[in-house]
C-alpha positions in Angstrom: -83.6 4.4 -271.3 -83.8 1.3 -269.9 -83.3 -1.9 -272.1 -84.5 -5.2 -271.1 -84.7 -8.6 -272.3 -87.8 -10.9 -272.4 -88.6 -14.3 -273.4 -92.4 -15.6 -274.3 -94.4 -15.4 -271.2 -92.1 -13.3 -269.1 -93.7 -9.9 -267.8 -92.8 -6.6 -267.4 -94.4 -4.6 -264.1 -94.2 -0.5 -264.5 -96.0 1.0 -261.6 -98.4 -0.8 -259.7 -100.8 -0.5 -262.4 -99.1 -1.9 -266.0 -98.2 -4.9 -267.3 -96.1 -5.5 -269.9 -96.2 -9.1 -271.6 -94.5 -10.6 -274.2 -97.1 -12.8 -275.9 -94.5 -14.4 -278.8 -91.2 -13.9 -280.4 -91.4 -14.7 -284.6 -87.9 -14.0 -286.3 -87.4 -10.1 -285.9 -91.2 -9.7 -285.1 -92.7 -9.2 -281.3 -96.2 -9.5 -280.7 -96.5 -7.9 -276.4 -99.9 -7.7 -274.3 -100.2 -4.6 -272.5 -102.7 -4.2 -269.3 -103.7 -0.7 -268.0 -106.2 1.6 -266.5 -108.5 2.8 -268.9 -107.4 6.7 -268.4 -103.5 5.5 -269.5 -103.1 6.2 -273.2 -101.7 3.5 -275.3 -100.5 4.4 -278.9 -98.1 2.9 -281.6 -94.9 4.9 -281.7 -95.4 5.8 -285.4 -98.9 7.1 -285.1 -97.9 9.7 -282.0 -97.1 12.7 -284.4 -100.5 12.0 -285.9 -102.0 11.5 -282.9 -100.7 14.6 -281.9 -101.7 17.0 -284.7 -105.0 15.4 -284.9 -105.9 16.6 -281.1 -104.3 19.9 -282.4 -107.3 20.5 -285.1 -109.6 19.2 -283.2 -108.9 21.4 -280.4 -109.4 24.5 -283.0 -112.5 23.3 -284.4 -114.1 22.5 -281.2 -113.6 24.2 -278.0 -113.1 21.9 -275.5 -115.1 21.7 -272.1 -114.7 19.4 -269.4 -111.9 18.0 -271.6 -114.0 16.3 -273.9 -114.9 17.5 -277.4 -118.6 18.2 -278.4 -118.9 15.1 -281.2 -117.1 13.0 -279.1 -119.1 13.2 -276.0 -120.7 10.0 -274.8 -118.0 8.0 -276.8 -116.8 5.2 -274.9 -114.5 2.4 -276.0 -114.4 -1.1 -275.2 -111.3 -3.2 -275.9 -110.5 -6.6 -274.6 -106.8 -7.5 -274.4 -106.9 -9.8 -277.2 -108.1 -6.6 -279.0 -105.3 -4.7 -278.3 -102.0 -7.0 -279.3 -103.8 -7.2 -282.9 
């Protein structure tokens, strides 16, 4: 694991395709921009397990083909930046 620091401002590349960006430092709280393709999954640390077991169930209750569920099809979500560091 590699540990860096960061001030305000500073950026983090990864790939030529993600950017890392630490928006502001409060007292032990860090509030970071991330930029991506839209086919990169993004998700919270603590919400991977659910994440995970959610896909799981869904997987059982709906076959899957073309790698998108049946209820879900057509879904698409639109998130601005600003969006995502909430």
């Amino acid at each position: 694991m590699l540990v860096l620091s960061r001030k305000a401002g500073q950026r983090i590349h990864l790939g030529d395709d993600i950017v890392v960006e630490i928006r502001r430092v409060a007292g032990n709280r860090v509030t970071i921009a991330l930029e991506a393709p839209r086919d990169v999954r993004i998700l919270r640390g603590e919400l991977q397990e659910s994440a995970t077991d959610f896909e799981d169930d869904e997987a059982e209750t709906y076959p899957v083909s073309r790698g998108i569920a049946p209820r879900f099809a057509g879904l698409t979500t639109h998130l601005t930046t600003s969006e995502m560091v909430g």
